[in-house]
C-alpha positions in Angstrom: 25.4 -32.8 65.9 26.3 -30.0 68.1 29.6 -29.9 67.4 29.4 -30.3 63.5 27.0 -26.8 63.3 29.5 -25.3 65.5 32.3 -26.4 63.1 30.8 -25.3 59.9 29.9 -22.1 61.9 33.3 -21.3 63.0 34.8 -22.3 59.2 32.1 -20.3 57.6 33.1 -17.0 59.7 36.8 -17.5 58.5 36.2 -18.0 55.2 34.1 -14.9 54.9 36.9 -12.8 57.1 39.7 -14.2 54.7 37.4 -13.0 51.7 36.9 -9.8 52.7 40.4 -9.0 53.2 41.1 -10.9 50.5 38.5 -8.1 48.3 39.4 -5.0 50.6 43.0 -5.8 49.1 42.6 -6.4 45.6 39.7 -3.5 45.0 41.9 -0.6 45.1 44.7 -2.0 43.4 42.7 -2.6 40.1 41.1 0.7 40.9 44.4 2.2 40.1 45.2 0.7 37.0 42.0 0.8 35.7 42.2 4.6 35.3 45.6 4.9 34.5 45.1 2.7 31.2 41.9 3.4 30.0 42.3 7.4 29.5 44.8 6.4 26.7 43.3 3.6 25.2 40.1 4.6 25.2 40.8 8.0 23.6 43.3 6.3 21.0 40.5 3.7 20.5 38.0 6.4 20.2 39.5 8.3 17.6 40.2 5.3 15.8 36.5 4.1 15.9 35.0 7.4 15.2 37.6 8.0 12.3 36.7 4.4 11.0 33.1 4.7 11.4 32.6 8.2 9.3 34.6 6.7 6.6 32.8 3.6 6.8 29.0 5.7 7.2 30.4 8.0 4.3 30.5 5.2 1.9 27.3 3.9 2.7 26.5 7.4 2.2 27.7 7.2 -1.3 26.8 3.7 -1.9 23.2 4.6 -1.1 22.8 7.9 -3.5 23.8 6.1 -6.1 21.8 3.1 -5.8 18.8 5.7 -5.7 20.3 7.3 -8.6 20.2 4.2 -10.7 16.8 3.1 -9.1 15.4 6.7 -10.4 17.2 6.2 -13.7 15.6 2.6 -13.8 12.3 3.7 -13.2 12.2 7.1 -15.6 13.1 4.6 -18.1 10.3 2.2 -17.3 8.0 5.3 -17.2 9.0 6.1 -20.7 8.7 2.5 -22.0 5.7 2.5 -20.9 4.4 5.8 -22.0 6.0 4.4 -25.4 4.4 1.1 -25.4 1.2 2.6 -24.3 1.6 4.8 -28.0 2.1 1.7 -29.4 -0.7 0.0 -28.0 -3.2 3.4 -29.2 -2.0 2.7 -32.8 -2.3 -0.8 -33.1 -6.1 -0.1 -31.6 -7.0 2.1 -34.2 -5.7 -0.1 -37.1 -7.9 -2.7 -35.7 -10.8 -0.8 -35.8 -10.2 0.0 -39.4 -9.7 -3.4 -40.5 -12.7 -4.9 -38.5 -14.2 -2.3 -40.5 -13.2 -3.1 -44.0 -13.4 -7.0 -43.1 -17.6 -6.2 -42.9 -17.7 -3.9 -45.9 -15.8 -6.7 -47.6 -18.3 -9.5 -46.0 -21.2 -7.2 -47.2 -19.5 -7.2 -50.9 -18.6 -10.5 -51.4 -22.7 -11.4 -50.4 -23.8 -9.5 -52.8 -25.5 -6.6 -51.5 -25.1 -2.5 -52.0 -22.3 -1.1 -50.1 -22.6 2.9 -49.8 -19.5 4.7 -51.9 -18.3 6.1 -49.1 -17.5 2.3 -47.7 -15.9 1.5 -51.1 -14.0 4.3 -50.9 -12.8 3.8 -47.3 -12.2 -0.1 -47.8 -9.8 1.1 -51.3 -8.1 3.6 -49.7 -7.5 1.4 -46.6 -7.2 -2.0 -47.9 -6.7 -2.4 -51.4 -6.0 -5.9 -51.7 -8.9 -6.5 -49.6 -11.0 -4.8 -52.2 -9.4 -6.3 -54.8 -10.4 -9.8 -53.4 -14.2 -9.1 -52.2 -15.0 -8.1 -55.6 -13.0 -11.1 -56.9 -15.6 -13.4 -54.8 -18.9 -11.1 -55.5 -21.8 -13.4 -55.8 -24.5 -12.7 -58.0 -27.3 -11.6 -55.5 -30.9 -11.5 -57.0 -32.2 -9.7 -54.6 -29.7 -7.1 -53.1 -30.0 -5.8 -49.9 -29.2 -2.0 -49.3 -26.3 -2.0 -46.6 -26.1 0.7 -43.8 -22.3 2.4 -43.6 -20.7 0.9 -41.1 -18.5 4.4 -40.7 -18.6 6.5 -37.7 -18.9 10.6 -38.6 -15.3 10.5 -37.6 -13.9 7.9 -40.4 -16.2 9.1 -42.9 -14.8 13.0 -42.5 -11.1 11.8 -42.1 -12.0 8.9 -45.0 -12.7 12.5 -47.4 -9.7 14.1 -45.6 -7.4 10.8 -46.3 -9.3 10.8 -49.7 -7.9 14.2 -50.6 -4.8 13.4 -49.1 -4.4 10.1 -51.2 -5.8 12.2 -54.1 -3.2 14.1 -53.8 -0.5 11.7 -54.0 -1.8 10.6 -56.8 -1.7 13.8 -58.5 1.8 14.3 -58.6 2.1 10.4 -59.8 0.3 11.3 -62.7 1.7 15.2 -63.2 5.1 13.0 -62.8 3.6 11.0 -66.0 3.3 14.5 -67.6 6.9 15.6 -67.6 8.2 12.0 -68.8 7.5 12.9 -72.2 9.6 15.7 -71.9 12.1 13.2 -70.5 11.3 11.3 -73.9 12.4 14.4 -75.7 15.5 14.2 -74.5 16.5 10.2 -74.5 15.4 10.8 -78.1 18.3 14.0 -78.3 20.6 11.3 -76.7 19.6 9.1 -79.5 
């Protein structure tokens, strides 16, 4: 056993000897090279890369304005939809007040009872046919009950207001009516 140890001992200090020539050798040889070739590479590479890279980082650059240009443009136009739709929304609110309004001055009719005029008024001006058809179905009510208005201050001021308004596109209807005959005087010059 002895002489095995001393064997492996012996081989192992020659192999480490041979490998440390063998790496005092080689290390400055690549030592050399290694900074003769690099300098050029490296600065052709460099330049290369750095050229390359700003051209690529410029068209992100570009690439990413524009995206937030169109994501601005997309949402200034969903701002003004909106804004738009919420218009939209306002009117179609108040024409469903009004008609919840002349739908129970129309109930109140067609039972029978006593409507105040200014509720007649407001349920003719805004819906005629409406009219038309609760005092089509008017029952006969023995005993009539006096209805309260079922108008705010607000719709029974802009009911007068739209009452003169509507007033007033009557009048020219019927002014219009006025100057026909003078039309008549001259179809019957034509004739």
């Amino acid at each position: 056993m002895e002489l095995r140890t001393t064997r492996e001992l012996r081989r192992n200090e020659q192999l480490s000897k041979a490998m440390a020539k063998k790496a005092d050798g080689d290390a400055p040889a690549p030592a050399q090279s290694a900074q003769k070739q690099p300098p050029a590479d490296k600065l052709t590479l460099s330049k290369q890369a750095l050229s390359f890279l700003e051209e690529q980082n410029r068209k992100r650059l570009e690439q990413d304005m524009e995206r937030e240009q169109r994501r601005q443009a997309r949402m200034s136009n969903s701002l003004s939809q909106l804004e738009s739709s919420k218009g939209h929304l306002d009117r179609l609110d108040k024409a469903l007040k009004v008609l919840s309004k002349c739908q129970k001055i129309a109930a109140s009719i067609m039972k029978g009872n006593r409507v105040p005029p200014e509720d007649l008024r407001y349920l003719m001006e805004n819906d005629p046919e409406g009219y038309k058809l609760a005092m089509a179905m008017r029952r006969q009510n023995p005993d009539p009950k006096d209805e309260k208005s079922v108008l705010d201050e607000e719709d029974k001021n802009g009911g007068s207001v739209e009452g003169a308004e509507s007033g007033g596109g009557e009048s020219p209807s019927v002014e219009a009516a006025g100057p026909s005959p003078g039309g008549g005087e001259a179809a019957t010059t034509t004739e």
